[in-house]
Backbone as a ProteinNet text record, in pm:
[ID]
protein_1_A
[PRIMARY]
XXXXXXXXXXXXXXXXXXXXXXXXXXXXXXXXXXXXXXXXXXXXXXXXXXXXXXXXXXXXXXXXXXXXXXXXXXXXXXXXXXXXXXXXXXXXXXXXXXXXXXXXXXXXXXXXXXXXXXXXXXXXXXXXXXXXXXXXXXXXXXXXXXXXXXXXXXXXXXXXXXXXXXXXXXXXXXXXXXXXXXXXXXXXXXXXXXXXXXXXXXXXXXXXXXXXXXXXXXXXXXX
[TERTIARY]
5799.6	5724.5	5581.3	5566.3	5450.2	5316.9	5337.5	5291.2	5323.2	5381.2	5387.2	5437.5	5307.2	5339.6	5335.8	5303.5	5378.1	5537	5608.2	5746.9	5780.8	5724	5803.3	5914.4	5893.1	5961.1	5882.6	6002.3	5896.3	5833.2	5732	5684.5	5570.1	5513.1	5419.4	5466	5556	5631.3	5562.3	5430.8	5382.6	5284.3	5338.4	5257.6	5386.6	5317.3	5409.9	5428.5	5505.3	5486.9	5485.6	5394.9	5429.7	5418	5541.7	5579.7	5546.9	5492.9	5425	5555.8	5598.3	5660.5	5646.9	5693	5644.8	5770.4	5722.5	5869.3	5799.6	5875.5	5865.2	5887.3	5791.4	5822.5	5969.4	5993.9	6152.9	6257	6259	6323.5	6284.9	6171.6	6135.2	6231.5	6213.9	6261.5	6389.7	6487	6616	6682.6	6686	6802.8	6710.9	6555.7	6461.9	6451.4	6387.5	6372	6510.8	6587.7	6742	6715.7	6718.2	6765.3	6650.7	6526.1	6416.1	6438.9	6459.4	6484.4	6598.8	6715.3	6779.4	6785.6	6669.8	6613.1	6544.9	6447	6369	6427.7	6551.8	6640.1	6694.2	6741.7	6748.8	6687	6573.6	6471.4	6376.9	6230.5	6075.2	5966.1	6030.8	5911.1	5862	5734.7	5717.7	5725.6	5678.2	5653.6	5574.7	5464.8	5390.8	5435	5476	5527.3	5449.9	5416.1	5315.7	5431.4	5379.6	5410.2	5328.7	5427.9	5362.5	5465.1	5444	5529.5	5601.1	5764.5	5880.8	5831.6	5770.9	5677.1	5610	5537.7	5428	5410.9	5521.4	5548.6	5548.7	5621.3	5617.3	5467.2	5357.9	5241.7	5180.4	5210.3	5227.7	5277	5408.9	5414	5367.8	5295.8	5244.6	5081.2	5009.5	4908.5	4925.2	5054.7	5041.9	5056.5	5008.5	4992.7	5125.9	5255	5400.2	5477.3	5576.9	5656.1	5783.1	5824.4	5900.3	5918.2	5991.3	5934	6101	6083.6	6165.5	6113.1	6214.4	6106.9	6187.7	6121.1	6234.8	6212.5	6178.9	6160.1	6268.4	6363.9	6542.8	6465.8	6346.9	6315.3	6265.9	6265	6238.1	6068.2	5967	5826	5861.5	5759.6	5706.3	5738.5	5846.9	5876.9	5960.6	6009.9	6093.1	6225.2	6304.3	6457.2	6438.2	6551.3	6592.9	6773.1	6755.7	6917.3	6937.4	7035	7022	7054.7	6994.9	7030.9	7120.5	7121.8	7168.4	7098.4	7080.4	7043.1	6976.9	6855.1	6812.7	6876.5	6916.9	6997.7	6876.5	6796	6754.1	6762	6720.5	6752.1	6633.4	6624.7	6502.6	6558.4	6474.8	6530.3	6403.6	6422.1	6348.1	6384.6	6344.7	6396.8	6413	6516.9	6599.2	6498.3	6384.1	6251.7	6179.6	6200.6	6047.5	6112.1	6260.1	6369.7	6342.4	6371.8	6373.7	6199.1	6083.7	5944.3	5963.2	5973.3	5947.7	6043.3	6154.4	6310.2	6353	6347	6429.5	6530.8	6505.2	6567	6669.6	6625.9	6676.1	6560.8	6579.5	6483.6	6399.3	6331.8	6274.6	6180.1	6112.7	6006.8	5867.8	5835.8	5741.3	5693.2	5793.9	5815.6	5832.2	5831.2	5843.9	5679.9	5646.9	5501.4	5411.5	5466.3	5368.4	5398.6	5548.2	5565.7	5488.3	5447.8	5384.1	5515.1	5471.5	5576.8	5469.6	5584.7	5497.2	5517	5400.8	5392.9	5322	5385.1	5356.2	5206.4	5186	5036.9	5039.8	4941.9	4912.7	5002.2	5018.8	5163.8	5331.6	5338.4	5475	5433.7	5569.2	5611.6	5731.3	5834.5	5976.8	5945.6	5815.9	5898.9	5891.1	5781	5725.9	5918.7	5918.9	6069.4	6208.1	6220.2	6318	6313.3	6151.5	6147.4	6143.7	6138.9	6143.7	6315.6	6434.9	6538.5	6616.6	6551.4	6607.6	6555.6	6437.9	6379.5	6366.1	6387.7	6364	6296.9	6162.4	6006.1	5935.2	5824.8	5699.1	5675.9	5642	5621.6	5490.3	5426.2	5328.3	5319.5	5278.4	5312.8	5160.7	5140.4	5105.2	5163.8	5042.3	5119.4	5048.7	5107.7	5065.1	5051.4	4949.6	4979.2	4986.8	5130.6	5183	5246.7	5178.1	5204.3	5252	5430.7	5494.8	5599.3	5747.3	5862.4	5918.7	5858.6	5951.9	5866.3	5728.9	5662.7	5727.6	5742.6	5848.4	5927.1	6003.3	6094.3	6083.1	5964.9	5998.6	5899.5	5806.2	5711.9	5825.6	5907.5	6028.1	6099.3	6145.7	6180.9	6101.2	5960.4	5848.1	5834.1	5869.5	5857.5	5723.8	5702.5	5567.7	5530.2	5649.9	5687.1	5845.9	5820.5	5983.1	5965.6	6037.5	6056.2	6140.3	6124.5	6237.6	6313.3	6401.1	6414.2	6529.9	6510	6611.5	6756	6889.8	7008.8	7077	7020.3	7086.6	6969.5	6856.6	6750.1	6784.8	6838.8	6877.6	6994.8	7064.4	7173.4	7263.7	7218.6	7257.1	7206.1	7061.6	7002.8	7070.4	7163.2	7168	7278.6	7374	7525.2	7456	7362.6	7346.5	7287.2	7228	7163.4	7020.1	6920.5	6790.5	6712.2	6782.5	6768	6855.2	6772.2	6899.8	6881.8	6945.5	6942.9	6825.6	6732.3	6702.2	6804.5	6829.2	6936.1	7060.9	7190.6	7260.8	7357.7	7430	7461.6	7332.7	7234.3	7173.6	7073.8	7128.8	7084.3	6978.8	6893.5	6801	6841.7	6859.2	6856	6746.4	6709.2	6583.2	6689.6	6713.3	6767.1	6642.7	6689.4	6627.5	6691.2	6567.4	6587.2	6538.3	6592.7	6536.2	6451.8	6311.7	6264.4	6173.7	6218.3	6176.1	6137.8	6029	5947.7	6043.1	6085	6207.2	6157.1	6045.7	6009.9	6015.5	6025.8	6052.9	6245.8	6270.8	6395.7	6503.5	6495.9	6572.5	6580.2	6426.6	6403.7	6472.2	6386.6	6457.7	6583.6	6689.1	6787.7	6818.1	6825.7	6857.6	6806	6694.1	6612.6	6658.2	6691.1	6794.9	6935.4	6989.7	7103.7	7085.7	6978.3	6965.5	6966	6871.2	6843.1	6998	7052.7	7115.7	7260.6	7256.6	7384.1	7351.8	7284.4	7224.4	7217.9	7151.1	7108	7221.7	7350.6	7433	7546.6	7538.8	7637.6	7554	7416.6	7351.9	7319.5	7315	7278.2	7388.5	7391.7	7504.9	7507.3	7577.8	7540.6	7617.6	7714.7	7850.1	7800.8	7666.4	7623.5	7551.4
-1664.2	-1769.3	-1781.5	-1724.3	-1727.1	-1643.5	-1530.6	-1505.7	-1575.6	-1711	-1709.7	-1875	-1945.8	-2116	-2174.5	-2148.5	-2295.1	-2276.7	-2161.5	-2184.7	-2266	-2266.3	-2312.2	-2436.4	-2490.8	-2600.5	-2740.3	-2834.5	-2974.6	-3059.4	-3023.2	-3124.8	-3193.9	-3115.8	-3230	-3268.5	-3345.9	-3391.7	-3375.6	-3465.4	-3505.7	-3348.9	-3260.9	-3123.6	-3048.2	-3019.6	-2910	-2775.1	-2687.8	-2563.9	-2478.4	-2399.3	-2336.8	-2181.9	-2091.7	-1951.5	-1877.1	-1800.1	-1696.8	-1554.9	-1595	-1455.4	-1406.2	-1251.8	-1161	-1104.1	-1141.7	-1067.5	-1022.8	-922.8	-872.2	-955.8	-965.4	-1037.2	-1019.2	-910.6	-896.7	-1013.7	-944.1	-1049.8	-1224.1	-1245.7	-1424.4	-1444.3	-1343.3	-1399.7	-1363.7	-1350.7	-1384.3	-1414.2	-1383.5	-1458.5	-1502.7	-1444.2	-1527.8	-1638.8	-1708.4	-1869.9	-1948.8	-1916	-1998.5	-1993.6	-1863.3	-1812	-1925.9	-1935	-1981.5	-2159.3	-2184.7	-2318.5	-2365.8	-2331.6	-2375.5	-2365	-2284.5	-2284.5	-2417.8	-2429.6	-2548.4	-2664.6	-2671.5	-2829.4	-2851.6	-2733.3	-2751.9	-2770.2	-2743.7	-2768.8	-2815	-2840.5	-2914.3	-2808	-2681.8	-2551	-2543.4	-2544.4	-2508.4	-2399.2	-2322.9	-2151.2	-2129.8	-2092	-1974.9	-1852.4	-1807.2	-1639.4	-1621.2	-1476.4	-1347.7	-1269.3	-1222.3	-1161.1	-986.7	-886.4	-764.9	-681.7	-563.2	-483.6	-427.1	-435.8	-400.3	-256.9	-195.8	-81.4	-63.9	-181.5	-220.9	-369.2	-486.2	-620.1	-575.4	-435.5	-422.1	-367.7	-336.2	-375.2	-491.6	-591.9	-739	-742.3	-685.7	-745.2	-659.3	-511.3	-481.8	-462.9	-599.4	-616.7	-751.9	-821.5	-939.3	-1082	-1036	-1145	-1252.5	-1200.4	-1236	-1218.1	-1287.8	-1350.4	-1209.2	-1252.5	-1168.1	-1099.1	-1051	-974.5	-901.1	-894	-826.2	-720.5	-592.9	-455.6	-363.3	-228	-130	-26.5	-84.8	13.4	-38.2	76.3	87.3	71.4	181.3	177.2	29.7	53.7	-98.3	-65.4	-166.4	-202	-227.6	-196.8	-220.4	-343.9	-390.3	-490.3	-654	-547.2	-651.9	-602.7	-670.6	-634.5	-640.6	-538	-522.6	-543.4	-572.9	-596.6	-552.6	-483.7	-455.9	-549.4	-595.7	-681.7	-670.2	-528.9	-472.2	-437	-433.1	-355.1	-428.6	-390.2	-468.7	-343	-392.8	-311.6	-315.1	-222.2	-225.9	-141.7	-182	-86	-94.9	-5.2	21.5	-31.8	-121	-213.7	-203.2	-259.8	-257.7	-358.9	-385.9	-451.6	-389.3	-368.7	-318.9	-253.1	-319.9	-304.5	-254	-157.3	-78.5	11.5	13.1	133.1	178.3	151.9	173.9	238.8	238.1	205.9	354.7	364.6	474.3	584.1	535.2	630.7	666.8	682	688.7	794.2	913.9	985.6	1044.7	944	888	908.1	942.8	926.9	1097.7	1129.1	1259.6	1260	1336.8	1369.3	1312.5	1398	1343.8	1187.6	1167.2	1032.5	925.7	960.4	887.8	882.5	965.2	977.5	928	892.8	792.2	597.2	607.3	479.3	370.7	298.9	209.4	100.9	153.1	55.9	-78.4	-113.1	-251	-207.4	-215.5	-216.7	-342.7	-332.5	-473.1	-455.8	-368.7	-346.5	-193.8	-156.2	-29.2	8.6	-55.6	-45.6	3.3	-59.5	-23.6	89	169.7	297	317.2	233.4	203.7	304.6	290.7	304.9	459.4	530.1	658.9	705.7	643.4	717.4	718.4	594.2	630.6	719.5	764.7	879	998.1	1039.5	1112.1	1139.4	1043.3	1113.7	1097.8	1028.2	1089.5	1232.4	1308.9	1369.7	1498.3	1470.9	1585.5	1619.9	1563.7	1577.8	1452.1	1484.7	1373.7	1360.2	1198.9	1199.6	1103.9	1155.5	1054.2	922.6	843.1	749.5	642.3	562.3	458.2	360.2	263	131.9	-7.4	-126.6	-261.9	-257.3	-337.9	-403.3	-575.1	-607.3	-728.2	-765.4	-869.6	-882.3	-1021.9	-1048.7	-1116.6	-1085.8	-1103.1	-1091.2	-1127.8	-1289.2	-1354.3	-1266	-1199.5	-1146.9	-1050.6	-959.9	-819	-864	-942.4	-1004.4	-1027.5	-1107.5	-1200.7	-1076.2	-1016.2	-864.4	-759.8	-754.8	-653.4	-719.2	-871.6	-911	-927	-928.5	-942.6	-786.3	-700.7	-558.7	-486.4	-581.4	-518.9	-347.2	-353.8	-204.2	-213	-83.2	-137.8	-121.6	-171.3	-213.5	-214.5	-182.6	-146.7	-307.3	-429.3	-508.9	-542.7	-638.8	-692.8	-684.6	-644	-635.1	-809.1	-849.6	-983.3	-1092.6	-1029.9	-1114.2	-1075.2	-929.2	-901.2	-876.2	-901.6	-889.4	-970.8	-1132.6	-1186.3	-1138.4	-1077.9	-1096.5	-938.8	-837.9	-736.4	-739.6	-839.3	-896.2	-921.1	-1002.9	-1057.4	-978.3	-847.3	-769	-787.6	-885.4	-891.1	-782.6	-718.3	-553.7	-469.7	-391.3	-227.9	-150.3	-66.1	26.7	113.7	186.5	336.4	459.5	498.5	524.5	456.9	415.1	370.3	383	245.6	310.7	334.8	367.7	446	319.3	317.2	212	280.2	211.2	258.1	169.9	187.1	106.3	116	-32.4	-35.8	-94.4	-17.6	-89.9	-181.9	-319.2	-423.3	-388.1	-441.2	-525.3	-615.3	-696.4	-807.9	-824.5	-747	-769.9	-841.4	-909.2	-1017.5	-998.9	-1070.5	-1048	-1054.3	-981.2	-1003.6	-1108.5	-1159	-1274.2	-1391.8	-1426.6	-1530.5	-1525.7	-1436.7	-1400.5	-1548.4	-1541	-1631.1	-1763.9	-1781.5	-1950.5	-1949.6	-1860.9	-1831.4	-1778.5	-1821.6	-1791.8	-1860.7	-1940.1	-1981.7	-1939.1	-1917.1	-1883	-1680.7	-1648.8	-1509	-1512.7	-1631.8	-1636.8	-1711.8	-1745.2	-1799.7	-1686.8	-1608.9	-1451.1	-1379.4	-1352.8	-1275.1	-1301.4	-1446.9	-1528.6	-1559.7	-1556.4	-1514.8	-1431.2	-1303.9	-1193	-1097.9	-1123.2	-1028.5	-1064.8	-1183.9	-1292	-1239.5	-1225.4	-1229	-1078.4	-977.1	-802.9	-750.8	-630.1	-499.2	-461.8	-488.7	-381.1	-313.2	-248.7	-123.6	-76.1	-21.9	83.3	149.1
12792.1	12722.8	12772.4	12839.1	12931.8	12811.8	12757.5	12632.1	12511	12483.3	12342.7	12432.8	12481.5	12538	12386.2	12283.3	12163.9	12154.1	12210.1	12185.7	12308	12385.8	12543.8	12549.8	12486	12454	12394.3	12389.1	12350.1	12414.8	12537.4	12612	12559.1	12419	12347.2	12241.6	12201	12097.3	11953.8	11993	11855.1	11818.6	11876.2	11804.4	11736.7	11602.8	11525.2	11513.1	11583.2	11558.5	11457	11396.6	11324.5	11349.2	11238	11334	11176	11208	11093.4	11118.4	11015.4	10954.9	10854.5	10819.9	10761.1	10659.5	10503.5	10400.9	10305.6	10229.1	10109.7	9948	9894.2	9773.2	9730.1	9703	9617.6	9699.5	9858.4	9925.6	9901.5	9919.8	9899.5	9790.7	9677.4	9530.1	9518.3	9615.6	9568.5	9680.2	9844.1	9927.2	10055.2	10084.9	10166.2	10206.8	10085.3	10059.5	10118	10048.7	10139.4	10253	10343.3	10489.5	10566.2	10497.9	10601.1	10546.1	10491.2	10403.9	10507.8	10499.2	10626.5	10736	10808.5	10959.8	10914.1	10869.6	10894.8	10859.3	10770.9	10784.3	10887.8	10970.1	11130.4	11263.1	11194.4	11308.8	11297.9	11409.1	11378.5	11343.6	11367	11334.7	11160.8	11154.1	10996.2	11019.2	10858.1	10910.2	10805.4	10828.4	10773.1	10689	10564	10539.7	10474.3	10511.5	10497.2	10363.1	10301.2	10205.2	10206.5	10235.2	10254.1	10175.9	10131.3	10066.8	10196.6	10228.2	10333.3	10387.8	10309.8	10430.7	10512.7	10479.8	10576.2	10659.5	10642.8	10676.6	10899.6	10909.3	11024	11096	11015.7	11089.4	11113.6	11046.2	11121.1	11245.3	11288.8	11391.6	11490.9	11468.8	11565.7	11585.7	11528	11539.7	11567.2	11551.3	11647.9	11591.6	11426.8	11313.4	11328.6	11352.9	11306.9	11412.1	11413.8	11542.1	11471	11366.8	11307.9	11145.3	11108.4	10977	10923.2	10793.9	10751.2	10683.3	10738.8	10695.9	10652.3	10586.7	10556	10705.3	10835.5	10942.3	11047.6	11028.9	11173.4	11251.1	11305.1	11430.7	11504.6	11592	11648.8	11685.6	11612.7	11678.3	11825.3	11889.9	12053.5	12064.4	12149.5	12205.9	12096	11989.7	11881.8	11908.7	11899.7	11821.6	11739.6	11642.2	11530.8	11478.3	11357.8	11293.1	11183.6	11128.3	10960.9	10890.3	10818.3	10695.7	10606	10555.3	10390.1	10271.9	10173.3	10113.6	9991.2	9931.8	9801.9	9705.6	9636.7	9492	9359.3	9343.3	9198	9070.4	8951.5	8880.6	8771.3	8692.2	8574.6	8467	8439.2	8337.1	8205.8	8135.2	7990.6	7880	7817.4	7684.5	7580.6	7501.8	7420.1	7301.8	7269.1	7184.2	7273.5	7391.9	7445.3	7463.9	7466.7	7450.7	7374.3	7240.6	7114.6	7074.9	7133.4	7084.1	7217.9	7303.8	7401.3	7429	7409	7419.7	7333.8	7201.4	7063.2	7115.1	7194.7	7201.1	7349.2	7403.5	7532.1	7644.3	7756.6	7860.9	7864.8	7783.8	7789.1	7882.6	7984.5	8100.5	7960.2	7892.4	7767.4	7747.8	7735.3	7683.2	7790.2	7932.2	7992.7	8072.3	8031.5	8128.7	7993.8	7890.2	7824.1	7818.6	7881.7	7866.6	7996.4	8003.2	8091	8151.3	8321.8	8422.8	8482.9	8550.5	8575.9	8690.4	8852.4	8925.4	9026.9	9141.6	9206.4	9243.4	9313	9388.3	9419.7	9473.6	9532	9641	9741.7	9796.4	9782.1	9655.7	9612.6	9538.6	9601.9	9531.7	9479.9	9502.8	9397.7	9294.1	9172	9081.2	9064.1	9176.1	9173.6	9274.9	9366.6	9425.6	9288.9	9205.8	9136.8	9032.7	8962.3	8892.3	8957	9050.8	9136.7	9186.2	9188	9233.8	9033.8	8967.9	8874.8	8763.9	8779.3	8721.2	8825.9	8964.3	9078.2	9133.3	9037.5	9082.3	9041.6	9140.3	9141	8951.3	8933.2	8802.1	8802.7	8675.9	8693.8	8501.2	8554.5	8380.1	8411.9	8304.2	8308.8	8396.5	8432.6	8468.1	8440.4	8409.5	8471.8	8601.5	8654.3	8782	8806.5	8850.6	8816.6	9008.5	9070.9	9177.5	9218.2	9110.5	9129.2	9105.3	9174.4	9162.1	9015.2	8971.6	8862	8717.4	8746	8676.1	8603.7	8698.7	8709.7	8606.6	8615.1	8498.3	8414.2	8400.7	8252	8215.3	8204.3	8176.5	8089.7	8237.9	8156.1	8039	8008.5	7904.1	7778.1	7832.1	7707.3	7661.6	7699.6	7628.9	7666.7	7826.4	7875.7	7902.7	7982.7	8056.9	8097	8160.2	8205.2	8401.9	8444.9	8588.3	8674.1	8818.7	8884.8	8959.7	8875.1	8902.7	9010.6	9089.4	9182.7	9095.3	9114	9049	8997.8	9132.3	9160	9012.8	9007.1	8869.1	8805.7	8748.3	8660	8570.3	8652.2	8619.7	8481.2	8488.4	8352.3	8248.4	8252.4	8146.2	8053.4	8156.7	8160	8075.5	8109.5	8054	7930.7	7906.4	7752.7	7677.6	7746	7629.2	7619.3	7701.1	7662.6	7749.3	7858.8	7935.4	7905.1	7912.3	7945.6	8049	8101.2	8222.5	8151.9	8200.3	8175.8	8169.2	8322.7	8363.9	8364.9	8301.5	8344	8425.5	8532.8	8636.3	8787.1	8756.5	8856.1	8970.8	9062.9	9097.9	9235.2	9264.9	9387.9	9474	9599.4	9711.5	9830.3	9867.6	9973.5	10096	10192.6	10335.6	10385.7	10433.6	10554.4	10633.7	10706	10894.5	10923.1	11023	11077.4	11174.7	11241.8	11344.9	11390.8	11534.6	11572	11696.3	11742.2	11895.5	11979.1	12076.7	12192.1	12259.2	12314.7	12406.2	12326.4	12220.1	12138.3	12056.4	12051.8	11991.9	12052.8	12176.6	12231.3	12179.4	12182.2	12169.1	11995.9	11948.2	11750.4	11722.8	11822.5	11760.2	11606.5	11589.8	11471.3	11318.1	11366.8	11318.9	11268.5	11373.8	11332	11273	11314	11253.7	11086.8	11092.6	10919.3	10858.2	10927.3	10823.9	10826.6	10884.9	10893.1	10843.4	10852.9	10714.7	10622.9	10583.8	10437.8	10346.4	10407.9	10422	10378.5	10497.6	10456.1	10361.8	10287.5	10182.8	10062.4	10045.4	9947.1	9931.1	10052.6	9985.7	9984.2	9937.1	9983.9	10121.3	10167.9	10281.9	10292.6	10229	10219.9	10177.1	10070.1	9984.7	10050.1
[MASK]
+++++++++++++++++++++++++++++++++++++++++++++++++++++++++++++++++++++++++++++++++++++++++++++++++++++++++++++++++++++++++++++++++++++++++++++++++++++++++++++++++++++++++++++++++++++++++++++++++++++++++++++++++++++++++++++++

């Protein structure tokens, strides 16, 4: 504690701590928000979250920004523990009218490098890896750039583009017919972790155990 005296404990009551951590949009927008929502009904810490694409959330913590972070990196940063989380499940979704307007004939290489995806930022590459393990090779297409989770969605339901959406957002709309698979069946998976400063880890237990009962109720983690 001797590096990190606002955790030390409560000997100044009337000061509020607040602990800057580090997540991936997809995560905020479907089992995040809970995990950190009930750390802080348990406790006096606010928190700060950083929003970085899960590739890069772990250079936060090794420039110092973030106490802890959820990332797509096993390895452990200099001086964090790490935990696996489980798995974000997504899939290429579309609306039934951009199917129909780009696919008539199903998913042709042609036809797919004219249809326009929605992408989060320059960062994300989702949708370049899932054309890539379904086609074999690097592909290149149009895109939006749309740098919101609920965006991604309602975009893919407006017949914007089509998008590589969270399973768990998409999933009703998938039952009712206002999406379709590209691929059907073909799902991409992003592995988490949980890493957190080891010299603070202690004091944040709870704070690990929110993530991580959450975390593993709300992803796959058998896939």
């Amino acid at each position: 504690m001797a590096q990190l005296p606002e955790l030390s404990g409560p000997e100044d009551a009337g000061q509020r701590v607040t602990l800057n951590v580090a997540t991936n949009a997809d995560s905020l927008g479907t089992w995040f928000l809970e995990a950190i929502a009930s750390f802080t009904k348990a406790s006096d810490y606010l928190v700060n979250v950083a929003i970085d694409d899960e590739d890069h959330t772990a250079d936060w913590l090794r420039r110092g920004r973030v106490l802890a972070a959820v990332t797509s990196l096993e390895r452990p940063v200099q001086g964090c523990r790490v935990t696996p989380l489980g798995a974000l499940h997504y899939s290429a979704t579309a609306s039934p009218d951009f199917v129909a307007r780009y696919f008539p004939d199903g998913l042709m290489e042609e036809a797919f490098q004219r249809a326009p995806a929605l992408t989060f930022n320059q960062k994300d590459r989702l949708q370049n890896v899932w054309a890539r393990e379904v086609f074999g090779h690097d592909m290149s297409f149009p895109t939006h750039w749309l740098p919101s989770t609920q965006s991604f969605l309602e975009g893919s339901l407006a017949g914007m583009g089509w998008a590589l959406n969270p399973v768990q957002l998409a999933k009703s709309h998938l039952e009712r017919g206002d999406l379709v698979e590209l691929v059907p069946g073909k799902v991409l998976e992003r592995h988490l972790f949980w890493q957190i400063n080891r010299l603070a880890a202690d004091q944040l237990h709870e704070l690990s155990r929110s993530m991580l009962s959450v975390a593993r109720r709300e992803l796959n983690s058998g896939a």
